[in-house]
C-alpha positions as CSV (number, residue, x, y, z in Angstrom):
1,X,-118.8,-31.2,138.8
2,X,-118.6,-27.9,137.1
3,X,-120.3,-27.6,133.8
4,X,-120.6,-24.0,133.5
5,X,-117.4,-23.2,132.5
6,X,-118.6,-19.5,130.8
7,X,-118.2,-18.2,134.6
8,X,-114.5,-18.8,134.5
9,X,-113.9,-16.9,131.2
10,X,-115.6,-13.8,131.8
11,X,-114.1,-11.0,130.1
12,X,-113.6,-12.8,127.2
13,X,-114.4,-10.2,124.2
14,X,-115.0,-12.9,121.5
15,X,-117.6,-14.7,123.9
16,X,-119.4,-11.7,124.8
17,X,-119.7,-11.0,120.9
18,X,-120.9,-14.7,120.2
19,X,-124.7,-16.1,120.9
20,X,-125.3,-17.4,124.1
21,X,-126.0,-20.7,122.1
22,X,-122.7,-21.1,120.2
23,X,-121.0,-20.6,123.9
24,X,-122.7,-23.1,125.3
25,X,-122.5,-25.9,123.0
26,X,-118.5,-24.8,123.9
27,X,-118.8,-25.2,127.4
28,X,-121.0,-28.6,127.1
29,X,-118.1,-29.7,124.7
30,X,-115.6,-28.4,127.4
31,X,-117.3,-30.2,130.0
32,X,-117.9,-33.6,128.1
33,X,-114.1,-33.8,127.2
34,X,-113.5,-33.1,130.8
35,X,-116.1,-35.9,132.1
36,X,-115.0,-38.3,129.7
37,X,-111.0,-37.7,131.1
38,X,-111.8,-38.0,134.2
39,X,-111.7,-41.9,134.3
40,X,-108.5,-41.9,132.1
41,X,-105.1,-42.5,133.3
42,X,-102.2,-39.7,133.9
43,X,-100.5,-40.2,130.6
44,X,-103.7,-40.1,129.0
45,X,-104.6,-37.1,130.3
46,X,-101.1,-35.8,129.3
47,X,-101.2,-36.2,126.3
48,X,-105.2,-34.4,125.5
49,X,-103.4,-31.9,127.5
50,X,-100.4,-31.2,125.1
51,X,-103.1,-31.5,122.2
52,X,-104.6,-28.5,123.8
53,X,-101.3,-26.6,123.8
54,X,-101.1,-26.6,120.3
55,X,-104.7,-26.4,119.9
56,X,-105.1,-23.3,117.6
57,X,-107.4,-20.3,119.1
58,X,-109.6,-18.0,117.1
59,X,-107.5,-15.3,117.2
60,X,-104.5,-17.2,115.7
61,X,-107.4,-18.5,112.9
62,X,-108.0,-14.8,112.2
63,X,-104.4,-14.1,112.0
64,X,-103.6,-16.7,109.6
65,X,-106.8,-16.0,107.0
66,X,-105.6,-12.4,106.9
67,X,-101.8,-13.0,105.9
68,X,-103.3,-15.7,103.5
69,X,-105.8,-13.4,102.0
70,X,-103.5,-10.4,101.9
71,X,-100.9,-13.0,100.1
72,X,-103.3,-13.6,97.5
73,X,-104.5,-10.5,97.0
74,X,-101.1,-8.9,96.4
75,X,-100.1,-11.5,94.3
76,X,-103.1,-11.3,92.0
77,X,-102.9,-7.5,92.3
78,X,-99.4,-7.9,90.8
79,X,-100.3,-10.4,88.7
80,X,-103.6,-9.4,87.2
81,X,-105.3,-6.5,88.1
82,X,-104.8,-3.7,91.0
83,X,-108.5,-4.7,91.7
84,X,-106.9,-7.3,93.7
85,X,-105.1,-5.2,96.4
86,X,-108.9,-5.0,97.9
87,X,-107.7,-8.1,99.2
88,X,-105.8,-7.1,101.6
89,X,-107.1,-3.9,102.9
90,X,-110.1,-6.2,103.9
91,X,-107.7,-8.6,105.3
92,X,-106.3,-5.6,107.5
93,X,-110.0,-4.2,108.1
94,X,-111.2,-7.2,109.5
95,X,-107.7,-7.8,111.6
96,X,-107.7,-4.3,113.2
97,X,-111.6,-4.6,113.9
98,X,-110.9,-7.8,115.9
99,X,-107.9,-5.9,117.5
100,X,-110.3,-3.4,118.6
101,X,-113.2,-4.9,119.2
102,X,-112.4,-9.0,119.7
103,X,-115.0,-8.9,116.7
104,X,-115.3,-9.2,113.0
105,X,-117.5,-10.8,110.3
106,X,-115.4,-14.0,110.2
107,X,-115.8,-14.5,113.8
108,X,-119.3,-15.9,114.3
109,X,-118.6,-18.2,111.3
110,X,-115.6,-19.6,113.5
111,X,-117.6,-20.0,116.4
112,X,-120.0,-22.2,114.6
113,X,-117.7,-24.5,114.0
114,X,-116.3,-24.7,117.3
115,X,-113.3,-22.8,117.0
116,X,-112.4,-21.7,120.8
117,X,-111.0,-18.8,122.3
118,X,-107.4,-19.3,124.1
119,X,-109.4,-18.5,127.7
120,X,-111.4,-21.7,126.7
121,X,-108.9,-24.0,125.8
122,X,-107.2,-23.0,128.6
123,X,-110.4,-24.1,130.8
124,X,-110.5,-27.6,129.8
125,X,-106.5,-27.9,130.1
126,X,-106.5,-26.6,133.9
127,X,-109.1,-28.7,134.3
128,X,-107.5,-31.8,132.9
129,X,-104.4,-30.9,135.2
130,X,-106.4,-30.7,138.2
131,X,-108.1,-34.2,137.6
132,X,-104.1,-35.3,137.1
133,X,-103.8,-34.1,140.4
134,X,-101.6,-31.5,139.5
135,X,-102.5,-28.8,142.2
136,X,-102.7,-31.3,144.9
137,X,-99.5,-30.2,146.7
138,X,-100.5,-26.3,146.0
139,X,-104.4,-27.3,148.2
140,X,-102.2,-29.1,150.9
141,X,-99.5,-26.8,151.7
């Protein structure tokens, strides 16, 4: 069985940014999930499956912490004091940054706690479809 499961999400800029340790208490996570499937039935497997598809990744984490933060910070800015609109040009900073660079100071914080890129997630659910036997007919054609 595979358990290295950083070889099939190369390329990925958040994981190339992220300690080699954080990625592979991922993978080892990835490949537990996986192991533990394996002896479960189809509809079980279905269903981790469409837990995965909603699943949220780290970029849509980033996303929403920005259009929260930026919320706040206009409000208070309108609200309070114009010392608040820092808010959200640090919001933007960080979400441009990760644009860029699939890197910013929130991201290794999310990676601690487990928080998965969508190439990950995507790991474990192709590999939960091919223990459901889903590529079968693709391997014997």
């Amino acid at each position: 069985m595979i358990t290295d499961f950083g070889e099939f999400v190369r390329g990925d800029r958040v994981r190339s940014r992220t300690s080699p340790e954080i990625n592979e208490a991922i993978d080892r996570e990835i490949a537990a999930t996986v192991r533990f499937y394996a002896s479960k039935t189809h509809y079980e497997i279905s269903k981790r499956i469409g837990e995965l598809d909603n699943e949220w990744d780290i970029g849509r984490f980033i996303e929403f912490r920005a259009g929260v933060v930026s919320m706040i910070g206009v409000m208070l800015g309108l609200k309070k004091s114009k010392k608040w609109f820092i808010l959200p040009l640090i919001a933007a900073t960080f979400l441009l940054q990760y644009a860029i660079l699939g890197w910013c100071p929130p991201v290794p914080v999310l990676r601690r706690f487990g928080i998965r890129t969508k190439q990950e997630i995507n790991v474990e659910k192709y590999a939960l479809k091919a223990l459901r036997g889903d590529f079968d007919r693709v391997a014997s054609q």
